[in-house]
Structures are given as structure tokens and as C-alpha cells.
C-alpha positions in Angstrom: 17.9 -25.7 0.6 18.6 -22.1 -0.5 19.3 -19.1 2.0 16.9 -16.2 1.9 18.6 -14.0 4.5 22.7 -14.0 4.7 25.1 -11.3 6.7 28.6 -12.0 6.0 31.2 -10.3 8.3 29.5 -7.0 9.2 30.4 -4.3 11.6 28.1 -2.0 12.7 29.9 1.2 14.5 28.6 4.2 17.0 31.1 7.1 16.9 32.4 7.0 21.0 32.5 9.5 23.8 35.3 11.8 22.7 34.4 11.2 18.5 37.6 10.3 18.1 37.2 5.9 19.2 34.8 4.4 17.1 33.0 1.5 19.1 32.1 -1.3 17.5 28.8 -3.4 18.5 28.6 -5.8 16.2 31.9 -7.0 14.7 32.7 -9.1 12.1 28.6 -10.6 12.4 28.0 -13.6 9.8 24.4 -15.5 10.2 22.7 -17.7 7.5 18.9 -18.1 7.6 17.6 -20.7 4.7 14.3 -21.4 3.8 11.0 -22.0 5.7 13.3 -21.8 8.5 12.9 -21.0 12.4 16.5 -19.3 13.0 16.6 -18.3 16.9 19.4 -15.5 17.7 20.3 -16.5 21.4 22.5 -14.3 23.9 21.9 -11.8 27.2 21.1 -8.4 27.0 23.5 -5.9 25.5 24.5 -8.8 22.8 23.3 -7.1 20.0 20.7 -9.2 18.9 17.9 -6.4 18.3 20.5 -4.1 16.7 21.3 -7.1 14.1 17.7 -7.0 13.2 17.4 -3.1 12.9 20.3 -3.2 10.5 18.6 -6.2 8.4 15.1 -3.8 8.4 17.9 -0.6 7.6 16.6 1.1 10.8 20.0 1.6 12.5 19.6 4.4 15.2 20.7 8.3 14.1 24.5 7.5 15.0 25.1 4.0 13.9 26.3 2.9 10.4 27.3 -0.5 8.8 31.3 0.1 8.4 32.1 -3.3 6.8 30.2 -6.7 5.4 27.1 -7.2 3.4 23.7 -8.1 4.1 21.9 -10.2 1.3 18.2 -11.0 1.3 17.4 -13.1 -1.7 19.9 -12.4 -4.0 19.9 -8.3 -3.1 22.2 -7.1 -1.6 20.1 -4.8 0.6 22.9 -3.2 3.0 23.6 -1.1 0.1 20.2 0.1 -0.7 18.8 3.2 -0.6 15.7 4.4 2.0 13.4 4.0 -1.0 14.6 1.1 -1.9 14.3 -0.4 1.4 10.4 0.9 1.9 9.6 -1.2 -1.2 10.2 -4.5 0.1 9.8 -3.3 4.1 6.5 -4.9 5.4 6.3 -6.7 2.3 9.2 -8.7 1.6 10.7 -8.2 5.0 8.3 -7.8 8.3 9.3 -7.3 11.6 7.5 -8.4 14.8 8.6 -5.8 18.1 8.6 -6.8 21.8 6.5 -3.6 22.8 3.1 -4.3 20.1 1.4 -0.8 21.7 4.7 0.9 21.0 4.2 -0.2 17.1 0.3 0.7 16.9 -0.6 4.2 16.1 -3.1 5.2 19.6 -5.2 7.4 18.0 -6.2 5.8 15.1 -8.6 2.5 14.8 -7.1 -0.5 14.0 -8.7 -1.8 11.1 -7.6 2.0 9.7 -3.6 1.2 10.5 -4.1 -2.4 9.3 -6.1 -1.0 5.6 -3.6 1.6 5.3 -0.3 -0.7 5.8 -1.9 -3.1 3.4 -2.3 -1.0 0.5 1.0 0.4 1.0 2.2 -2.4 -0.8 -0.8 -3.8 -3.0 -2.8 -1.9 -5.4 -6.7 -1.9 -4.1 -9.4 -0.2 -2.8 -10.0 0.2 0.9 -12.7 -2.4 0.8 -10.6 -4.9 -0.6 -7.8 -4.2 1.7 -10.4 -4.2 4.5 -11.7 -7.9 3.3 -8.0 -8.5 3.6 -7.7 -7.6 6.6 -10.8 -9.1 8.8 -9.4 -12.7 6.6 -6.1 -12.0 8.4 -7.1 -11.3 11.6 -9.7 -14.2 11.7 -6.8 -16.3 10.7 -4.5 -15.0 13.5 -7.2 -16.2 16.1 -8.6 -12.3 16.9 -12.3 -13.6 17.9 -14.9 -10.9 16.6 -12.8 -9.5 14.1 -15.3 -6.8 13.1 -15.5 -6.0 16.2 -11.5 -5.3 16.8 -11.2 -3.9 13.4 -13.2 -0.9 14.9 -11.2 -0.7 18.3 -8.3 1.5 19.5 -5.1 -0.3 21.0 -5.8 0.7 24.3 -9.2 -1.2 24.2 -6.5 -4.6 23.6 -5.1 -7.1 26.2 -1.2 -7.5 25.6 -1.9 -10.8 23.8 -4.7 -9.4 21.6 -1.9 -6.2 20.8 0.5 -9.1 19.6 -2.2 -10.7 17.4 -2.6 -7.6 15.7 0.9 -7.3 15.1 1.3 -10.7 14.1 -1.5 -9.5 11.3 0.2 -6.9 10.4 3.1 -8.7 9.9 2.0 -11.6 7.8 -0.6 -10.0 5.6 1.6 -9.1 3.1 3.0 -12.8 2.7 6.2 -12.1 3.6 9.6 -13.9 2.8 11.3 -13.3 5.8 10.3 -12.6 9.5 12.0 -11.2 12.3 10.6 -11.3 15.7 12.1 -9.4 18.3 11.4 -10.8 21.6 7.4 -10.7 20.6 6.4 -12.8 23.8 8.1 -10.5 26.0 6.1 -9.1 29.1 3.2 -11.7 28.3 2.4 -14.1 30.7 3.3 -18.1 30.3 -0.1 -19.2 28.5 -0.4 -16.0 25.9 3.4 -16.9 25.5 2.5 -20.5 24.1 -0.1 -19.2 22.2 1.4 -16.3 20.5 5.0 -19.4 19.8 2.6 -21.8 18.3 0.5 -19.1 16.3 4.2 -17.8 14.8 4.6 -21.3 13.9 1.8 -22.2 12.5 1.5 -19.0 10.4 4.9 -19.0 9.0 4.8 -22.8 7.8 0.9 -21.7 6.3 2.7 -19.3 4.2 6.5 -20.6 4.1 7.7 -17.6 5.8 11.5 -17.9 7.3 11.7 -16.4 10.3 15.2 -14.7 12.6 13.9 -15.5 16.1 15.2 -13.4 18.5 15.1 -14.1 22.4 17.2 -14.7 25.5 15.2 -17.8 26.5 16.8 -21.1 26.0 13.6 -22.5 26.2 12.0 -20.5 23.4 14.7 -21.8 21.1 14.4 -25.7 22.5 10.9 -25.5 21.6 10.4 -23.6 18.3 13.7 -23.2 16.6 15.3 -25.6 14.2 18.8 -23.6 13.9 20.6 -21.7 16.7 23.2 -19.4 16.4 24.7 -18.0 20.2 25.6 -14.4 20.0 28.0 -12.1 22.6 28.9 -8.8 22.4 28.0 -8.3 18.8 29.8 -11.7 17.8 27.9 -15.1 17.2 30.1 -17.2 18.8 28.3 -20.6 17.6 25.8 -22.3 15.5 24.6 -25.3 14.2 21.0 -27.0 14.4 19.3 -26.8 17.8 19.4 -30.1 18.3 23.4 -30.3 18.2 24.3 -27.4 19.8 22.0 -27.9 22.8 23.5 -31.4 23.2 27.0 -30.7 21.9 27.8 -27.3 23.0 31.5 -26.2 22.0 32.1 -22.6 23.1 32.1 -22.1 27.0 29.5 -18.9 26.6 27.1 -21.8 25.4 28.3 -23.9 27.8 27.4 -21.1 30.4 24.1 -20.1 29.3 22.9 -23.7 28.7 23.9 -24.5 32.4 21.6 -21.5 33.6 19.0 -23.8 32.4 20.1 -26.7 34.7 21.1 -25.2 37.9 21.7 -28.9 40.0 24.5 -29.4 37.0 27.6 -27.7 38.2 29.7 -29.4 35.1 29.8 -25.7 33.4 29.2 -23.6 35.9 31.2 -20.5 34.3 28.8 -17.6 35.7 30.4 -15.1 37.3 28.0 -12.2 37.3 29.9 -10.4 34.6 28.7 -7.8 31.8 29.2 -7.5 28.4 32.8 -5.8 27.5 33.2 -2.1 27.2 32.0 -1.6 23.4 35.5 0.0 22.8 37.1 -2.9 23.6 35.8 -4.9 21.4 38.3 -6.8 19.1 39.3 -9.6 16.6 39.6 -12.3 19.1 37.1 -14.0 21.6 35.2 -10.9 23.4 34.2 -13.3 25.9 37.9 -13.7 27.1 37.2 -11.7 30.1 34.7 -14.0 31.5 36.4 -17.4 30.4 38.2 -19.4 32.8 39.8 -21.5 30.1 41.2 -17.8 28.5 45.0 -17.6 27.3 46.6 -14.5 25.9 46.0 -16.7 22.2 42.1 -15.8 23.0 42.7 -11.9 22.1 44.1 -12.7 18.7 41.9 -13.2 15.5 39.7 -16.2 15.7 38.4 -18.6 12.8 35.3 -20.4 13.0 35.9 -24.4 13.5 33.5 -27.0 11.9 32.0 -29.4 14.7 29.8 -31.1 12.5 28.1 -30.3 8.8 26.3 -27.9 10.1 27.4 -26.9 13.3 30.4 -24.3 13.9 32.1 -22.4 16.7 34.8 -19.7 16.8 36.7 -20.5 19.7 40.5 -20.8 20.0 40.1 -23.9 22.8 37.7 -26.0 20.4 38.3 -29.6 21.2 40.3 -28.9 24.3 37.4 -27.6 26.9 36.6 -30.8 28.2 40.9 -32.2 28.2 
């Protein structure tokens, strides 16, 4: 199975306070995402999961540039393109699902108009066409009345409804490649199912990989066929979900997986810590600082370690956590 998405070694930089010490918040960043695919990016806030998928999408903040390492996207080597390059195959090759849906809908305009208009962006129709398009799109993504929505404003939508319409908006162009940001977040635990199984289902439809992004263990146990465990712009493992979940290696998966299973005190490693000082970010383990098995060996540069075929870590106490 071929991969349609691959960063190798990227660094993404934001100059610091005094302009003079570059921080780094992603560093040395390498992520695979194959085929029809469910690929969830796991880690707290302040990991740098969202900023991983701005700089897929090219839509770094004013301030933030990739310093070093590639991103490919099937075959291209898109890090290197231009803005117009990139608004050619944004939305169309690439779509992006956002945690905040009424953030990424246009208020004052209707949304069958914002759906049309996105549409022919990237096809070569009339507006009736693209409006056929669009009432088959959001009759497929369960919208019920869709004549009746395609003539509403987004403040007439429910949360859930909002996130239909972005999942629309998102698929109509038949994507290769999905990201979703956190799209279930403030949604309550029902329109959260609904809105996981809908991504699903939709994706496989269409054979869409998709870069999963979340905080919620559970999200990934129940959706995601890979895993890779980011902190402080670093993944620190991966493999398929399956085997990381049961097998975890690095003791920052370790910690988050015993979050889940709070009568297990096996890997109890929380100690209400934070994510490092961005300037201190370095070629060794960031997560040194919060890792009771930490040496002085953990601040120097780390290589990743193969656990199984698929499954990796970069951790300078592989195979000795559990001695």
C-alpha cells in the first residue's frame, strides 16, 4: 500500500521574544499516512498537532515558516510550492475539516451560495450544476431537507448540522486526503458518534485517507487504524492502533494511555506538567523533563527504534522501561 501524505524531518520555527532565539515547534516531525487510511495524531494541547496540519494545508500563521524537511502529498512535493500552487489542489486534492464549523462558514451569506461557490472553484460548471452537486452531497451527508438548508444561514444550524455542512464541503470535491482537526469538538456524546461514523463511512465511500487529529484516546481506539503519539512538536511513537495501545513503548504513551484507566497505577507518570518552553526544544527526548526513567543520555539525539514491522518509538530507554 502506497503513501499519499509523507513529512520527513520537518521543523517548523517562530522567530522568539528578543528576534534573536528562534523556537522551534515542531522539530525534526516525520509521519506517513498510506492509502484509504484513518491516521489519528494523538497528544495534549500545545503538541502541535493543529500546526502539523496548517503546514500540510500551507496555512502556517504570519510568523512561522518550515526551516527544514519536506512534505510530499502524492508524489509533489508541496512544502515547496507556491500560494497558487497550493489553491489548485486546496479543497480539492487536500480538504481540511476545523474544530470551530461556524468559524469556517461565511455568516452572511446562504449556504447553498458558499457550498456553489467553493464547488466551482475547482470544477468547470454552471451554478445549477454545482447546485445539483451540492443538495446530492448534502443528502448524502445525512442534512435532512436539503433544499431547505441550502437556503439557510449558519446561525439558523445546530453545532451538529454546522459540521455536516462542513463535512460537505469537504468531501464534495472527492478528495485524496482529509484532515480533520478536532471536528467533534464542543459537540455533545451522540452528535460525536454520528459525526465519527459519518467521517467513516464517507471516506471509505470515496477512498479518502484521512490525518485524524484529537486528544481523545478513545476517538483513536474506535476509528483509527494507525496511531502516531505526538509531544512538543515531536511524534514520539507509532505503529497500528492495535499495537501501540496494547504495546506501548515510550512512557508519554504509557502516560496518556493510563489516563484512560485510572484504577491502573502500573504507569502512573502524570505529574501535572506542561509542555517544555518552545526554546528549549532540542535533538533529544523533549519529554525528559516529565520522565521519571530520564538520564542525561535522554538530551542527546534520539533515533527511532523498530518494535514491530510497523510499529516504532524514539526513545533512548526502549526495551528497558519495564527492567
Amino acid at each position: 500500500m502506497s503513501n499519499v501524505l509523507e513529512i520527513h524531518n520537518l521543523a517548523i520555527q517562530i522567530d522568539g521574544e528578543d528576534d534573536t532565539v528562534p523556537a522551534k515547534i515542531i522539530n525534526n516531525l516525520d509521519l506517513k499516512v498510506r492509502e484509504g487510511e484513518i491516521h489519528g495524531l494523538v497528544g495534549e494541547t500545545g503538541a502541535g498537532k493543529s500546526m502539523s496540519v496548517w503546514s500540510i494545508m500551507g496555512l502556517l500563521p504570519t510568523g512561522m515558516e518550515i526551516r527544514s524537511g519536506e512534505i510530499t502529498f502524492q508524489d509533489q512535493k508541496i512544502s515547496s510550492f507556491s500560494e497558487k500552487q497550493y489553491r489548485e489542489i486546496r479543497g480539492k486534492e487536500i480538504a481540511i475539516i476545523s474544530q470551530n464549523p461556524f468559524g469556517s462558514l461565511n455568516p452572511v451569506k446562504k449556504i447553498g451560495k458558499q457550498l456553489v461557490d467553493f464547488y466551482r472553484q475547482h470544477s468547470d460548471c454552471t451554478f445549477d450544476e454545482a447546485s445539483a452537486k451540492v443538495l446530492e452531497e448534502l443528502s448524502a451527508v445525512g442534512i435532512p431537507d436539503p433544499i431547505r438548508r441550502f437556503h439557510s444561514y449558519p446561525d439558523q444550524l445546530s453545532g451538529g448540522m454546522a459540521q455536516r455542512i462542513l463535512i460537505a464541503a469537504a468531501m464534495i470535491n472527492r478528495p485524496k486526503m482529509l484532515l480533520a482537526d478536532e471536528p467533534t469538538t464542543g459537540l455533545d456524546v451522540t452528535i460525536q458518534s454520528q459525526i465519527l461514523e459519518l467521517i467513516r463511512k464517507r471516506c471509505k465511500e470515496l477512498g479518502t485517507s484521512v490525518l485524524f487529529i484529537t486528544h481523545d484516546l478513545g476517538i483513536i481506539a474506535q476509528n483509527c487504524d494507525y496511531v502516531s503519539v505526538m509531544f512538543a512538536g515531536n511524534i514520539v511513537e507509532s505503529g497500528p492502533m492495535k499495537e501501540v495501545f496494547l504495546n506501548p513503548q515510550h512512557p508519554y504513551t504509557r502516560q496518556l494511555l493510563d489516563t484512560t484507566r485510572p484504577n491502573n497505577k502500573k504507569f502512573n507518570y502524570l505529574d501535572n506538567g506542561s509542555p517544555p518552553n518552545l526554546k528549549l526544544i532540542h535533538d533529544g527526548c523533549n519529554y525528559n523533563y516529565r520522565c521519571q526513567f530520564a538520564t542525561d543520555e535522554c538530551k542527546s539525539p534520539l533515533s527511532t527504534s523498530k518494535v514491530d514491522t510497523d510499529h516504532i518509538v524514539r526513545c533512548h530507554k526502549f526495551g528497558k522501561l519495564d527492567d
